[in-house]
C-alpha positions as CSV (number, residue, x, y, z in Angstrom):
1,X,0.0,0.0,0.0
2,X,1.2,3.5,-1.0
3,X,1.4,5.6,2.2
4,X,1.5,9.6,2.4
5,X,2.3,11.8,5.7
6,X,2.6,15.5,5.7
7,X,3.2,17.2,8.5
8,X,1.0,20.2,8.7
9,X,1.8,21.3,11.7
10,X,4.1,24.1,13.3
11,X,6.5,21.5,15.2
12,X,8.4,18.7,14.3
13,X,6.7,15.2,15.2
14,X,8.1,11.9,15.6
15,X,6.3,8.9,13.6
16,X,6.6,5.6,16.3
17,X,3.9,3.6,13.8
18,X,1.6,3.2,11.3
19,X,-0.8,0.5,11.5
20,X,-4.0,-0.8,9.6
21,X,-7.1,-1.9,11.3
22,X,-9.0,-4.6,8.5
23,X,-12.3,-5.4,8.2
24,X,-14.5,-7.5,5.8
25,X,-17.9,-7.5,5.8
26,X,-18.1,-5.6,9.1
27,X,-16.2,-8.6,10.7
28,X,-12.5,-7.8,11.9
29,X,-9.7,-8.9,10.5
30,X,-7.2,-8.1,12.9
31,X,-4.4,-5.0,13.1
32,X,-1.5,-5.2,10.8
33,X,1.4,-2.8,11.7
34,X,4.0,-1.2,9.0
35,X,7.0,-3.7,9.1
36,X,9.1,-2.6,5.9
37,X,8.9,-0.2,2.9
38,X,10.0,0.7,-0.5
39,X,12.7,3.5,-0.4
40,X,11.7,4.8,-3.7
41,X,9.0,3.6,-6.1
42,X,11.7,1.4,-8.4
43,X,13.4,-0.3,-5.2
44,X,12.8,-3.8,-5.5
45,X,14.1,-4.7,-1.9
46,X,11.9,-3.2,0.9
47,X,14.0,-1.4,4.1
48,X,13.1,-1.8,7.7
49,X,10.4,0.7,9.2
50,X,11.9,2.4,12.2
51,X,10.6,5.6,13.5
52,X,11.3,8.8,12.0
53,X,10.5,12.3,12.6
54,X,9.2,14.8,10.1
55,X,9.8,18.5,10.2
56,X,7.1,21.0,9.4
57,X,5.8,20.6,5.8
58,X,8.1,17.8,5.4
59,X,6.4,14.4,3.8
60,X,6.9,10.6,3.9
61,X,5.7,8.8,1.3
62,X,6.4,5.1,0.2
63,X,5.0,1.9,-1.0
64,X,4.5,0.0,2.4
65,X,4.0,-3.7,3.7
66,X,2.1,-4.2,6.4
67,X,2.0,-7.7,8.1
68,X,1.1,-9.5,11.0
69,X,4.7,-11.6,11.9
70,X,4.2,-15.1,12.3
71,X,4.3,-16.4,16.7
72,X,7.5,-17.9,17.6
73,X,5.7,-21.8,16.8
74,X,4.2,-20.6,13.0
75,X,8.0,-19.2,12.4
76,X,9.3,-22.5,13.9
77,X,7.1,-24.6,11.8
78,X,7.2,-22.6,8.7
79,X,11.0,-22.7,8.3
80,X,11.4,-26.3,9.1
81,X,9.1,-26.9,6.2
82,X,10.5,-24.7,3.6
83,X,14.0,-26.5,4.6
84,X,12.5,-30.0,4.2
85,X,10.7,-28.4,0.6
86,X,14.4,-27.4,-0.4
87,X,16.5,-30.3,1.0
88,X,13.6,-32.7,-1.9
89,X,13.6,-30.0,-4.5
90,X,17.9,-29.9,-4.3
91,X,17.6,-34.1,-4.4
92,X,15.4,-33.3,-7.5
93,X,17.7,-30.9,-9.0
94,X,20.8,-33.2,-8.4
95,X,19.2,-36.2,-9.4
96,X,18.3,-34.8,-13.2
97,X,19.6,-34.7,-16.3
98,X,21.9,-31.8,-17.0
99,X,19.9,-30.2,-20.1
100,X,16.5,-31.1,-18.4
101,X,15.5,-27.6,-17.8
102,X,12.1,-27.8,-16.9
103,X,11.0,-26.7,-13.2
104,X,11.6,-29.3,-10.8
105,X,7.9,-30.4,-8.5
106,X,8.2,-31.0,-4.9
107,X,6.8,-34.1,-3.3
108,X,3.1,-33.7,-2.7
109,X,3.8,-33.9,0.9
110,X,6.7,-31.3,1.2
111,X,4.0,-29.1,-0.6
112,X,0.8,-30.1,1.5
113,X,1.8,-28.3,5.2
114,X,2.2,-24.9,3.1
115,X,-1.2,-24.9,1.2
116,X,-3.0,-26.2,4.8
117,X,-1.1,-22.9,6.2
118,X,-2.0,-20.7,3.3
119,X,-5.9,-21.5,3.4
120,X,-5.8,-21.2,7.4
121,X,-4.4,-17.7,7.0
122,X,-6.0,-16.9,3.6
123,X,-8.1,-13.6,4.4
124,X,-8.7,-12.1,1.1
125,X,-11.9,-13.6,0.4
126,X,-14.4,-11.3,-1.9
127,X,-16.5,-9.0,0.0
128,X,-16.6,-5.1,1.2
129,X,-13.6,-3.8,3.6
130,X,-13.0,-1.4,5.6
131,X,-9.8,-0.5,6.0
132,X,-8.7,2.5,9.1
133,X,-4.8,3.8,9.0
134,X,-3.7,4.8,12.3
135,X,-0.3,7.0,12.3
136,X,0.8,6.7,15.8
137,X,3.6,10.1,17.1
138,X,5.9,9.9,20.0
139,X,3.3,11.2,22.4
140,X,0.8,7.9,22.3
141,X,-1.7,9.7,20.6
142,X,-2.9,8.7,17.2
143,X,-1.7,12.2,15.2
144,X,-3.6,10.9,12.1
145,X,-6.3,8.2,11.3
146,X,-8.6,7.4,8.0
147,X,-10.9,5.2,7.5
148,X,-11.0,3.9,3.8
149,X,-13.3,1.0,1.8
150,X,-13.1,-0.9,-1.2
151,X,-14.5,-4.2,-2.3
152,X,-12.6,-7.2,-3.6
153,X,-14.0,-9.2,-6.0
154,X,-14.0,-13.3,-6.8
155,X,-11.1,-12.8,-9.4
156,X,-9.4,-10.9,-7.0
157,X,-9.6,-13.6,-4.4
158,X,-8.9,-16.1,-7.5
159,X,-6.2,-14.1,-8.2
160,X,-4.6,-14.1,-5.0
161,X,-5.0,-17.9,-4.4
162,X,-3.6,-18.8,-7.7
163,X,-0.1,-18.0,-6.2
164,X,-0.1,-21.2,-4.2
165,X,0.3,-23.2,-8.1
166,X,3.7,-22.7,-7.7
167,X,4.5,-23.7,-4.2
168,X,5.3,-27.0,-6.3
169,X,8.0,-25.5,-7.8
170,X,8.9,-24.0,-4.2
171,X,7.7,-20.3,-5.8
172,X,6.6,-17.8,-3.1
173,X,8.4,-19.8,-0.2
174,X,12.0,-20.9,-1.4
175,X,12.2,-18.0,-3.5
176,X,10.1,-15.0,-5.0
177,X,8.2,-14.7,-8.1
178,X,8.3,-11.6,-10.2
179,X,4.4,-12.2,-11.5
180,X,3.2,-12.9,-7.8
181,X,2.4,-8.4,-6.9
182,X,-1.1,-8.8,-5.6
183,X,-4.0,-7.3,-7.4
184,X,-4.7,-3.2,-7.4
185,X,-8.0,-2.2,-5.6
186,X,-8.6,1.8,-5.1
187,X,-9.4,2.8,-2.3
188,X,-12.4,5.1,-1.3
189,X,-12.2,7.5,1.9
190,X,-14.9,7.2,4.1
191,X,-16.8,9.5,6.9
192,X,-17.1,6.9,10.0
């Protein structure tokens, strides 16, 4: 998500966080702090949030991700997977012939733990959201909040979803794929 602050104000302010409050169909979907950004709109790597303070009239815009980490267990879980996901997709890359160039598939059951995960998680389902942007300052106050909507639609849930076809090939958990960037929704600003 593309994220703008100004500061309007006559003194400088320190931004501690920015979070986002989800909602679909009036049901929450929990509160997903600002864990990284993109320095400038052709970085391909994002950089660490950490607080910052802006100066009167000063602005701070990036492309943000917000994300809910995984608990200590999930994290635990997750990564001895994706090593037991590598360790057969290596055996499968050693084990071919050397002009056989074709993507190597995992074992069904390397492949299984990370599609039960994905539909646990999956919260993207068609429907209207609301989404409310909290900015968070040094004081403990919120210095900024919005609350936005939009809808997502089937093929944008279809569209989402369709990323786990290549957790075969150990795409989108071993290693990132270039065609997996989500699916643009505008947002709409709203009064409540």
């Amino acid at each position: 998500m593309y994220v703008g602050i100004r500061n309007i104000g006559g003194r400088e302010v320190r931004v501690r966080s920015i979070t986002l409050a989800l909602a679909r169909d009036g049901n929450s979907l929990g509160v997903y702090p600002i864990v990284n950004f993109f320095e400038t709109p052709s970085s391909t790597s994002a950089t660490l949030f950490v607080p910052f303070a802006l100066r009167p009239s000063e602005t701070w815009a990036h492309g943000a991700n917000f994300l809910r980490l995984f608990d200590r267990n999930t994290e635990k879980f997750y990564r001895e997977r994706e090593s037991e996901l590598r360790a057969n997709i290596s055996r499968k890359l050693a084990a071919r012939a050397e002009d056989d160039k074709e993507l190597v598939v995992a074992d069904a059951q390397y492949v299984q733990p990370f599609l039960e995960m994905f539909n646990r998680m999956f919260v993207w389902l068609p429907g209207e959201y609301t989404l409310d942007l909290q900015i968070q300052v040094e004081s403990g106050k919120a210095a900024f909040g919005k609350r936005y909507r939009f809808t997502l639609f089937e093929s944008d849930s279809e569209e989402l979803r369709s990323h786990t076809d290549d957790f075969k090939h150990g795409g989108g958990l071993a290693y990132n794929v270039d065609r997996h960037f989500g699916v643009y929704v505008p947002l709409s600003p709203t009064d409540a």
